[in-house]
C-alpha positions as CSV (number, residue, x, y, z in Angstrom):
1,X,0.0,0.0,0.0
2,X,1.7,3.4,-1.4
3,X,-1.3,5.9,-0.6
4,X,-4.9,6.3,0.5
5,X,-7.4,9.3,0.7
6,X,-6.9,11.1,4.1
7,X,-10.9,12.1,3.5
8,X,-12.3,8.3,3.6
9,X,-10.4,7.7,7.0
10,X,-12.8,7.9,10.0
11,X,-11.4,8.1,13.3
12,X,-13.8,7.3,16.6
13,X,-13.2,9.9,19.3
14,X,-13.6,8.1,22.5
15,X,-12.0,6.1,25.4
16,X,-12.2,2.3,25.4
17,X,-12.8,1.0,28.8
18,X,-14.0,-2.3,29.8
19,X,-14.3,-3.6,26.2
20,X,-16.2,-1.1,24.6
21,X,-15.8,3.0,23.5
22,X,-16.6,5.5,25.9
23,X,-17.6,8.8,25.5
24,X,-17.4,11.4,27.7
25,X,-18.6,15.4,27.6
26,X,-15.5,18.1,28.6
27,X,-13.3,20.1,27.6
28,X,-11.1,18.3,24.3
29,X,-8.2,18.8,22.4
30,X,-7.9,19.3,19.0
31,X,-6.3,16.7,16.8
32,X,-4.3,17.9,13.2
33,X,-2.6,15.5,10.4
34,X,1.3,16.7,10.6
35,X,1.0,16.0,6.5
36,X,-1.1,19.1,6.0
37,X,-1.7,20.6,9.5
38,X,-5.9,20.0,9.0
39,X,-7.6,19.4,12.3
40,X,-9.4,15.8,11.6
41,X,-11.0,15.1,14.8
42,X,-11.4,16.4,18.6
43,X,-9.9,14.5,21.7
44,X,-11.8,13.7,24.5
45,X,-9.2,15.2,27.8
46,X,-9.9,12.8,30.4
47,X,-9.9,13.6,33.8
48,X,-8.8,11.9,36.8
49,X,-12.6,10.5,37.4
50,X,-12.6,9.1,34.0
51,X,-9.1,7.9,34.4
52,X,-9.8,6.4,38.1
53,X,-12.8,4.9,36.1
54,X,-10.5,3.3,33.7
55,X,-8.0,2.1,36.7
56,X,-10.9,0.5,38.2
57,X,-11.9,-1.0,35.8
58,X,-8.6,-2.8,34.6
59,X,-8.3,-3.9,38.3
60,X,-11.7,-5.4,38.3
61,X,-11.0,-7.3,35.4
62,X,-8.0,-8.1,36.6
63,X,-9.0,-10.1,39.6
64,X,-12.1,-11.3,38.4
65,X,-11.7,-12.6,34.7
66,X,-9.2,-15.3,35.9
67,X,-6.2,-13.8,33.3
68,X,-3.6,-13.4,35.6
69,X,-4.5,-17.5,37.5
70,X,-5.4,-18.8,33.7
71,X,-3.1,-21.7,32.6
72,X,-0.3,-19.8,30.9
73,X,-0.7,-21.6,27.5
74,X,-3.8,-20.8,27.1
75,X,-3.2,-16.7,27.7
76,X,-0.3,-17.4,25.2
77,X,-2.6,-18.8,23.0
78,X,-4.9,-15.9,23.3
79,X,-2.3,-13.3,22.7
80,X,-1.2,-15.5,19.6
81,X,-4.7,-15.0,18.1
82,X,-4.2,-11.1,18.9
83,X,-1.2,-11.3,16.9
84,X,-3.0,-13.0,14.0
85,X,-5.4,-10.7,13.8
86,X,-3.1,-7.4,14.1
87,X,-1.2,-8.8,11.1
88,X,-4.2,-9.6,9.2
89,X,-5.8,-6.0,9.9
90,X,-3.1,-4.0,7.7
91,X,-5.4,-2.8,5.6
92,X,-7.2,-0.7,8.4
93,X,-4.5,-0.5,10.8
94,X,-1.9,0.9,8.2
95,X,-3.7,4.0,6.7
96,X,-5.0,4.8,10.4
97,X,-1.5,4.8,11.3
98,X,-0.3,7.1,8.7
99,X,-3.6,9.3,8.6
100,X,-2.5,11.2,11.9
101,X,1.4,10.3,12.4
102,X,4.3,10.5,10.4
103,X,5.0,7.4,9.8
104,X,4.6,6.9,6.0
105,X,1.7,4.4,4.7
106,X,4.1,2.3,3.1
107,X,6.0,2.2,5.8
108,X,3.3,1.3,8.3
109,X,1.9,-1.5,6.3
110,X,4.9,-3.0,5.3
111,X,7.2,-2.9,8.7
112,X,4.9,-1.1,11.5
113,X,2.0,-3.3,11.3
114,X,3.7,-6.2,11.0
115,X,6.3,-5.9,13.3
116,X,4.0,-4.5,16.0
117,X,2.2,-7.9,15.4
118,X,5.8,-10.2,15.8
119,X,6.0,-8.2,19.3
120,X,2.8,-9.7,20.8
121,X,3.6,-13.1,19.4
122,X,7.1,-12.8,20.9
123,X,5.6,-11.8,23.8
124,X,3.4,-13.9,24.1
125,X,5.6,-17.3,23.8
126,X,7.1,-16.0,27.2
127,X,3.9,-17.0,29.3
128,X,4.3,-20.3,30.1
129,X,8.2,-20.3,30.1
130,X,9.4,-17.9,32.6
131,X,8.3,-18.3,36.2
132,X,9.6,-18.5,39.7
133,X,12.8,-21.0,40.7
134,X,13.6,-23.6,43.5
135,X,16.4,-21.9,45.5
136,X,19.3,-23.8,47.2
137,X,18.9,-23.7,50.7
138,X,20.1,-26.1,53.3
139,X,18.3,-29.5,53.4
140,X,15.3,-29.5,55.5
141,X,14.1,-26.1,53.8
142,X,12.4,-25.7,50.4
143,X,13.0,-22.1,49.1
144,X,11.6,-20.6,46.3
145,X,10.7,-17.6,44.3
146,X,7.4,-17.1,42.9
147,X,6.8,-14.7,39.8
148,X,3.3,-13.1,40.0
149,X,1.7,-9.8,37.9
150,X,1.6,-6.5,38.8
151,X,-1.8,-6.5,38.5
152,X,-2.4,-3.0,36.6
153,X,0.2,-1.4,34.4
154,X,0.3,2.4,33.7
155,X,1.5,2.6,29.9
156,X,2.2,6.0,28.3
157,X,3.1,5.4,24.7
158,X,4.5,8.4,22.3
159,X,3.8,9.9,19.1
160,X,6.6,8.8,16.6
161,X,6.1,5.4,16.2
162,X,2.4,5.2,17.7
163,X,1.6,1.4,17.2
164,X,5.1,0.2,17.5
165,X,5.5,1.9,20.5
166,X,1.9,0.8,22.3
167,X,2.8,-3.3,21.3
168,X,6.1,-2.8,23.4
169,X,4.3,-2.2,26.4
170,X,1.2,-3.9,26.3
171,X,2.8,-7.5,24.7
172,X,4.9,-8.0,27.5
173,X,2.7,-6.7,30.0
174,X,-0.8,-9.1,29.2
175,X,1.9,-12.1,28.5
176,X,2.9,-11.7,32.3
177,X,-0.7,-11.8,33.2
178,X,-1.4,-7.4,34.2
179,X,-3.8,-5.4,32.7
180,X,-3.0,-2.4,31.2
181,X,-4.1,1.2,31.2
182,X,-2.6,3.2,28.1
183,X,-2.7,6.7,27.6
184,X,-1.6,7.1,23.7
185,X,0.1,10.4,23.0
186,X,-2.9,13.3,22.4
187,X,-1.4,13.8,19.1
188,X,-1.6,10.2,17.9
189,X,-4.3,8.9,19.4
190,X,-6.6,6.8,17.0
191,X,-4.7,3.9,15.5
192,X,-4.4,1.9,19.3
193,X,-8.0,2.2,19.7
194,X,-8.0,-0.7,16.7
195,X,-5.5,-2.4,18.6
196,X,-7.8,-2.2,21.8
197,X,-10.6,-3.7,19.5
198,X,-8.6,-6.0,18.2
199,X,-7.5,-7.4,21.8
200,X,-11.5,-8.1,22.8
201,X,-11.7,-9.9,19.2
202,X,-8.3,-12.4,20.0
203,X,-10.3,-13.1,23.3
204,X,-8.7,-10.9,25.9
205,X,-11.4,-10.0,28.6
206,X,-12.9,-6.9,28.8
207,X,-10.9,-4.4,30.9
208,X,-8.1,-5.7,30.4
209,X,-6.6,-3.7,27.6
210,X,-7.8,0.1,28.9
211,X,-7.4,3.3,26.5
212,X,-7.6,6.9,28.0
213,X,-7.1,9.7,26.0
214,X,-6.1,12.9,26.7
215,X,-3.0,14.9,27.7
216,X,0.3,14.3,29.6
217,X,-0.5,17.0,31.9
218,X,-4.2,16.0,33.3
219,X,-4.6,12.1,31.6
220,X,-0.9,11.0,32.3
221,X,-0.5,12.5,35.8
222,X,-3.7,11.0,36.6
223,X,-2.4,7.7,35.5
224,X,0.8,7.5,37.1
225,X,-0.5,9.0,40.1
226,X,-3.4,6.2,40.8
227,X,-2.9,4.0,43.4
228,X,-3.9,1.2,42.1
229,X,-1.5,1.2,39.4
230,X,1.2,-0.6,40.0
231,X,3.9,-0.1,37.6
232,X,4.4,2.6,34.8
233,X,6.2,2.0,31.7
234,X,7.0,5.6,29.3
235,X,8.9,6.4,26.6
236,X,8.8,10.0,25.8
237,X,11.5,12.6,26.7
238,X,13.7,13.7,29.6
239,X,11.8,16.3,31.2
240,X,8.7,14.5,31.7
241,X,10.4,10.8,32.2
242,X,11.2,12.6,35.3
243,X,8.2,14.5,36.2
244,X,6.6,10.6,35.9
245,X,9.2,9.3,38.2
246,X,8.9,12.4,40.7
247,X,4.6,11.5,40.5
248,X,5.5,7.8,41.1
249,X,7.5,8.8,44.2
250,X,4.9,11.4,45.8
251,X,1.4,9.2,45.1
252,X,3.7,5.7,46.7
253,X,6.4,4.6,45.0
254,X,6.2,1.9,42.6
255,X,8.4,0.3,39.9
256,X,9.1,2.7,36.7
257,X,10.4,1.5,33.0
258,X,11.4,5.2,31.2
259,X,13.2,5.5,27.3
260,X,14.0,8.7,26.9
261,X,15.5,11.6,25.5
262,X,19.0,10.5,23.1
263,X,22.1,12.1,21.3
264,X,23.5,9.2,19.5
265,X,26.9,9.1,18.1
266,X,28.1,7.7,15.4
267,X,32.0,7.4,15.4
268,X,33.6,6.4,11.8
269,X,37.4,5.6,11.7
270,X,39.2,5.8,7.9
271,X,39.3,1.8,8.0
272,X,35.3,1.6,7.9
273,X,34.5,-1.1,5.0
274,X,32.3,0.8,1.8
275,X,32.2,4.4,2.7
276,X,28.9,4.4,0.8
277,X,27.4,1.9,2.8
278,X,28.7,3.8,5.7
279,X,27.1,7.3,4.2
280,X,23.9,5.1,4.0
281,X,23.4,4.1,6.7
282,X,24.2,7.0,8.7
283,X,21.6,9.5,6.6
284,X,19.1,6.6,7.2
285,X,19.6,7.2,10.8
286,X,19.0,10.9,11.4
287,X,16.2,11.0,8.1
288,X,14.3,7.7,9.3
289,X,10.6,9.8,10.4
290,X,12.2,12.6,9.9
291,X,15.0,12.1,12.7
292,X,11.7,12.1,15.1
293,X,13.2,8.8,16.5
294,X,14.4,8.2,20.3
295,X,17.9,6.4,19.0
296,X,18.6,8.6,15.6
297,X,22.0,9.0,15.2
298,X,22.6,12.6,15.1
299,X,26.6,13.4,16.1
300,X,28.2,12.0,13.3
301,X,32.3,12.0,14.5
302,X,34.5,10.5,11.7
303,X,38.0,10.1,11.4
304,X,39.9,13.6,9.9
305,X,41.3,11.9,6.8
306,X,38.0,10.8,4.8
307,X,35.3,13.0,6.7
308,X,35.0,15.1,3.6
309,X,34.4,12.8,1.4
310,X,32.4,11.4,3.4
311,X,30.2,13.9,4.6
312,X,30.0,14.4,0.4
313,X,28.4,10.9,-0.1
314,X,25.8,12.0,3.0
315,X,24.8,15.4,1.4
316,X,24.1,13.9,-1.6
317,X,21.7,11.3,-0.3
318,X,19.9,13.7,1.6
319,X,19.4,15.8,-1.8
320,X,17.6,12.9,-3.1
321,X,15.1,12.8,-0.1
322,X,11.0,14.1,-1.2
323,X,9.6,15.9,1.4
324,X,5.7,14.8,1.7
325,X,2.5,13.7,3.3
326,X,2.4,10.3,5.0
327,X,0.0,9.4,2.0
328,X,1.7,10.6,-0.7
329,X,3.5,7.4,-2.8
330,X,6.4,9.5,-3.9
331,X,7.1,11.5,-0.7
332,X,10.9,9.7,0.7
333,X,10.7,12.2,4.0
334,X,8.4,12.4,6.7
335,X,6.9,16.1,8.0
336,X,7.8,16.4,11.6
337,X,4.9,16.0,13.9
338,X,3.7,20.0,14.8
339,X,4.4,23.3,13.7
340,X,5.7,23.7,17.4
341,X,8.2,20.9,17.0
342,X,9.6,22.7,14.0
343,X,10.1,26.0,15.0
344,X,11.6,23.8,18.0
345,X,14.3,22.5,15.1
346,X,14.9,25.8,13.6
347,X,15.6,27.2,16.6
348,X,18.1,25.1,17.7
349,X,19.5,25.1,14.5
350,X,19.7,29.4,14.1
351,X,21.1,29.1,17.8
352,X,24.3,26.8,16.5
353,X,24.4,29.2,13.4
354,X,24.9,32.4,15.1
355,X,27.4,30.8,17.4
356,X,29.5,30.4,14.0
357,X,28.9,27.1,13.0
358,X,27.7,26.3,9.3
359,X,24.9,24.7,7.6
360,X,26.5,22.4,4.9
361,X,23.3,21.7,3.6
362,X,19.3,22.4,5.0
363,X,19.2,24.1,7.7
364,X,15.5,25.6,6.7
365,X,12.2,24.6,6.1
366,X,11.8,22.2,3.2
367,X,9.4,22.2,0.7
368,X,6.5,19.9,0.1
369,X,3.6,18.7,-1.5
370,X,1.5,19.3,1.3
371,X,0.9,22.4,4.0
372,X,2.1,20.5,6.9
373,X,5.3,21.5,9.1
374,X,8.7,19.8,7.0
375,X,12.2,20.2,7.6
376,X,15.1,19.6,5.3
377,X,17.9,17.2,6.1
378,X,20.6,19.0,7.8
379,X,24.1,18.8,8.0
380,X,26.3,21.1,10.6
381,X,29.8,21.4,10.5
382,X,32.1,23.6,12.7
383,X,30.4,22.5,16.1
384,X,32.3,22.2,19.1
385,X,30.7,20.1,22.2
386,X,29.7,23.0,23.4
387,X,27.1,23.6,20.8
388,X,23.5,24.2,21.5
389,X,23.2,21.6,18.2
390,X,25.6,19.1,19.5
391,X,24.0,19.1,23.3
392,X,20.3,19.4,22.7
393,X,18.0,16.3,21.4
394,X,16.7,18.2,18.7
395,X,14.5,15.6,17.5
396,X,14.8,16.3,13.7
397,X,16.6,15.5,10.5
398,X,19.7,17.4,12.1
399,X,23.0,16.0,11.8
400,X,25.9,17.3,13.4
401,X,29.8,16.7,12.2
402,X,32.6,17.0,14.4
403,X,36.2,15.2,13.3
404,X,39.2,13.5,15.4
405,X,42.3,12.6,14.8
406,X,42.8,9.6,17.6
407,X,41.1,7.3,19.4
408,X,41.2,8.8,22.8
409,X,39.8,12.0,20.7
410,X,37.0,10.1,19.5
411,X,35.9,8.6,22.4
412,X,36.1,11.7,23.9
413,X,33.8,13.7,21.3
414,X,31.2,10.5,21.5
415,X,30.6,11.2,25.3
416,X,27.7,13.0,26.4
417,X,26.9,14.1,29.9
418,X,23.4,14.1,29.9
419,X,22.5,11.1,27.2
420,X,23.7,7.7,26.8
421,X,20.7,5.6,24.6
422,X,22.5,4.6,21.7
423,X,25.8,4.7,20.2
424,X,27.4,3.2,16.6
425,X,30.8,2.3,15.4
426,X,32.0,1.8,12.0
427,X,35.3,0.5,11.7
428,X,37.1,-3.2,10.3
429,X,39.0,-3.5,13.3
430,X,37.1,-5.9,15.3
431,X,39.8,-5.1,18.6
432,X,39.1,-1.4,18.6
433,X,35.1,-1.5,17.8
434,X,35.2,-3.8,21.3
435,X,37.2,-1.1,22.9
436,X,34.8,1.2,22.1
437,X,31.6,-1.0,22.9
438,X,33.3,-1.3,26.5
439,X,33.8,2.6,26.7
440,X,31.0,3.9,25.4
441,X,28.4,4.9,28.3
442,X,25.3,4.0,26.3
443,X,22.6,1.3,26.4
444,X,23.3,0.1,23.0
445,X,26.1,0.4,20.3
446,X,25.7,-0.8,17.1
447,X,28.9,-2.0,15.1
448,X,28.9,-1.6,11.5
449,X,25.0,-1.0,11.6
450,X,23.2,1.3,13.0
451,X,19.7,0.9,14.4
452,X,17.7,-2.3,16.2
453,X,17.0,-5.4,13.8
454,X,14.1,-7.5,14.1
455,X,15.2,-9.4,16.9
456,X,13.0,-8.6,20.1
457,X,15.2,-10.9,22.2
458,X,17.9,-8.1,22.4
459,X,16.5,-5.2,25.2
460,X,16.6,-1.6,24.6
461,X,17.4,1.0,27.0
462,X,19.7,4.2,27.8
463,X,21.9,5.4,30.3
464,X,22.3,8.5,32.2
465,X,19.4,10.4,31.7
466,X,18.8,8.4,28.4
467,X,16.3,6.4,30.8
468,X,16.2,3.4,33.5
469,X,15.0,-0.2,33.0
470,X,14.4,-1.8,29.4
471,X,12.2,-2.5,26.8
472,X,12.3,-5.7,24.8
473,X,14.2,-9.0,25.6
474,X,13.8,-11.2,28.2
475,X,14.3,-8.0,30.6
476,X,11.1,-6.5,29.4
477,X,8.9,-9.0,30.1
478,X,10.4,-9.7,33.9
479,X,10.1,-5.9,34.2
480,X,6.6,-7.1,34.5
481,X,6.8,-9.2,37.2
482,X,7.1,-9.1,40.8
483,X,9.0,-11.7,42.6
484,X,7.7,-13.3,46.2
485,X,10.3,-15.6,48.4
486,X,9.0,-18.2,49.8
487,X,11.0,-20.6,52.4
488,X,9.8,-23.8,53.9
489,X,10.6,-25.8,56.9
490,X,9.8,-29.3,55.7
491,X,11.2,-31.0,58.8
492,X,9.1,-29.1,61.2
C-alpha cells in the first residue's frame, strides 16, 4: 500500500474502557494531520474520574476474569490470536496509522503493522516459560521464588512510532498476566484504539486492555498517580520521564520502566569497510521519520582523513530525499509531527548558526507537497561540544559533524553528559570496535549497523538520563513481574 485518501479515514473519538468505546462530555483537544496541518478530529481530555474509572476497571478485570490464575498456554494462545489478527488487519490498521502520524503508509503497512504484530507473538511465547525458581537452601528447607503480575500497568506510549511503540508495552505486560491502562500520546491517538478492539476480538477480557485519551499534563499524571497502578512504563523525553518518576515517588512509590531523550553518536574511523554503505546508513539514521526517532544518530564524529568525502556521499543522499504527506506514494521524507516541533528544530538550528557554526546543507524549512510542518535534512559542520546543536536532542533530520584525529579523541567527542541511549561504530577492526563498545556509556552500540533489527530478544534501553529499565528482551517481560520468596521448613 503506497497511498490512500486522508478524506475516507474515519477516526472514533472516545475512550475504550471495559471492552467497549466511551464517550465522555468536557473540555477536548484538538487533533491535526502533521502531513497538511488539518484538524481531523477532537480528543476527549480525560480527567482523573474518568481515568480512576478506567483504573478500576482494569483492576476489576484483573482479579475477576481469571487472566492473571489462567493456565499460561492458554493466555499465550490468546495473545497468539491477537497477533494474527493485528497482522491480518493492515489494511485498516496501516492508513490509520499514517492518517494522523508521520510514519509513511508504506512504511506502516509494510514494517509497523507487521512488526507491532511479531512483538505480541514474541511476547506472548514467554507466558508459560518464565516463572519462579527452586532456590538452594540447606536440606530441610524448600526455598523458592514465585513470579506473579503487577496487577495493573500504567502505559504512556508516544507519538513517533504510535503502534510500534503501544505493542512494546502492552505485549509483555498481558503475556505476564497485568492489565493495562494506556494513555496514547494526544497527538496520535486513533490507531491503538484498533488495537484495543482488536484485543476483545483475539479473546482478551474486557478491561483488560484500557485506553484513556487525553493529555500528559491531566490524563498521564492522573495515570501514574493512581494507586492502584502498579507499575508505569514511558517512553517520551527527559523532562517529563522525570516528572513521571517524581509523580510515582509522591502518590507511593512503585516500579518505573522510562526510554528517553537521546544524542547518539556515530563514530567512523578511515578503516570503515564501503564508505557508501557507511554514508547510507548514517543519513538513514537521522532521516528515518524525519529524525523524530528516540535512538537517531545525530553526532556524526568520523576520522579527519575521509570526513569530507564522506560527509559528500551524505549530502548527496539527503538531496535525493522528497519531502511529503504520510500518504503521498512518492514522498521519501516524513513532516515532523507539529508546527511547534519545527520551529523547535529551527531554533536550535539558528542558535548553532549564530554561534558560528555552518549549515553544509538544509538548515531551513523544506518544501513539500502538502501544508504541513517539514524540515530539510541537515548537516552542521564547525560545532564544538559546546554547541546548543551538539547538546540538545533536537529531535529532527539534524545532523551534526565533528572530526578526530585519535582514538582517545574520538571517544572523547562520543561522550555526552546528559545522554547515553545509543551509540554506533564503524570501523574493520574488530579489537578497537570492542574497545569502544566497552567505553561507550550508552545502552546500546551498534557496530557496522546502526539501528535495532528485528530481533526482540535483544533489550533496549539508555543510560544516564537516556532512561532506566528496558524495553524488549527477556528484561522486558520480567520488568513485568514481581517476585515473592518463599521458604519452607519441611522437617518441622
Amino acid at each position: 500500500m503506497n497511498s490512500f485518501d486522508p478524506s475516507a479515514i474515519s477516526v472514533r473519538s472516545a475512550h475504550f474502557i471495559g471492552g467497549e468505546y466511551v464517550e465522555t462530555r468536557g473540555p477536548t483537544l484538538d487533533v491535526a494531520r502533521p502531513s497538511d496541518a488539518e484538524v481531523y478530529a477532537s480528543l476527549p481530555l480525560g480527567d482523573e474520574s474518568l481515568v480512576a474509572h478506567a483504573v478500576e476497571n482494569a483492576e476489576h478485570a484483573w482479579r475477576r476474569s481469571g487472566w492473571a490464575t489462567m493456565a499460561p498456554r492458554e493466555r499465550a494462545r490468546i495473545l497468539r490470536r491477537f497477533a494474527d489478527l493485528v497482522a491480518a488487519d493492515a489494511a485498516t490498521l496501516a492508513p490509520l496509522e499514517a492518517l494522523g502520524s508521520t510514519r509513511s503508509v508504506r512504511d506502516a503497512f509494510a514494517w509497523d503493522v507487521p512488526y507491532s504484530a511479531e512483538g505480541i507473538r514474541f511476547y506472548a511465547e514467554f507466558a508459560d516459560k518464565i516463572g519462579g525458581q527452586v532456590a538452594a537452601t540447606d536440606h530441610g528447607h524448600l526455598g523458592m521464588t514465585i513470579a506473579e503480575p503487577y496487577g495493573v500497568i500504567g502505559a504512556i506510549a508516544p507519538w513517533n512510532f504510535p503502534l510500534v511503540m503501544a505493542s512494546w508495552k502492552i505485549a509483555p505486560a498481558l503475556a505476564a498476566g497485568n492489565a493495562v491502562v494506556l494513555k496514547p500520546s494526544e497527538m496520535t491517538p486513533f490507531s491503538v484504539l484498533r488495537l484495543a478492539e482488536l484485543a476483545i476480538e483475539a479473546g482478551v477480557p474486557a478491561g483488560i486492555f484500557n485506553v484513556v485519551q487525553g493529555d500528559g499534563r491531566t490524563t498521564g499524571d492522573a495515570l501514574v498517580r493512581h494507586p492502584l497502578i502498579g507499575k508505569v512504563t514511558f517512553t517520551g523525553s527527559t523532562r517529563t520521564g522525570a516528572a513521571i518518576m517524581a509523580a510515582c515517588a509522591h502518590s507511593g512509590t512503585k516500579p518505573v520502566t522510562l526510554e528517553l531523550g537521546g544524542k547518539s553518536p556515530q563514530i567512523v574511523f578511515a578503516d570503515a569497510p564501503r564508505i557508501d554503505d557507511v554514508a547510507s546508513r548514517i543519513a538513514k539514521a537521522v532521516t528515518t521519520n524525519a529524525g523524530q526517532v528516540c535512538v537517531a544518530g545525530t553526532r556524526l564524529i568520523v576520522e579527519r582523513g575521509i570526513a569530507e568525502q564522506l560527509a559528500e556521499r551524505i549530502e548527496r543522499i539527503f538531496g535525493g530525499l522528497t519531502a511529503g504527506a504520510t500518504w503521498s506514494p512518492h514522498a521519501t521524507l516524513s513532516p515532523i509531527v507539529s508546527n511547534g516541533q519545527a520551529q523547535r528544530i529551527d531554533a536550535i538550528v539558528r542558535a548553532a548558526l549564530d554561534a558560528g557554526a555552518r549549515a553544509r546543507c538544509g538548515g531551513a524549512r523544506a518544501e513539500a507537497d502538502a501544508a504541513g510542518a517539514y524540515y530539510a535534512p541537515t548537516i552542521i559542520e564547525g560545532v564544538t561540544s559546546e554547541s546548543v546543536a551538539v547538546r540538545e536532542e533536537i529531535f529532527g533530520p539534524v545532523l551534526t559533524l565533528q572530526t578526530f584525529d585519535s582514538e582517545e579523541e574520538g571517544l572523547a567527542l562520543a561522550s555526552h553528559a546528559d545522554y547515553g541511549l545509543a551509540a554506533g561504530v564503524h570501523t574493520a577492526d574488530i579489537g578497537r570496535a570492542m574497545r569502544f563498545v566497552r567505553k561507550l556509556e550508552a545502552g546500546t552500540v551498534w557496530v557496522n549497523r546502526y539501528g535495532r533489527s528485528n530481533d526482540f530478544i535483544i533489550p533496549t534501553g539508555g543510560y544516564k538520563r537516556s532512561g532506566i529499565g528496558k524495553d524488549l528482551g527477556k528484561e522486558a517481560y520480567e520488568a513485568n513481574l514481581r517476585f515473592k520468596s518463599v521458604l519452607i521448613d519441611v522437617d518441622g
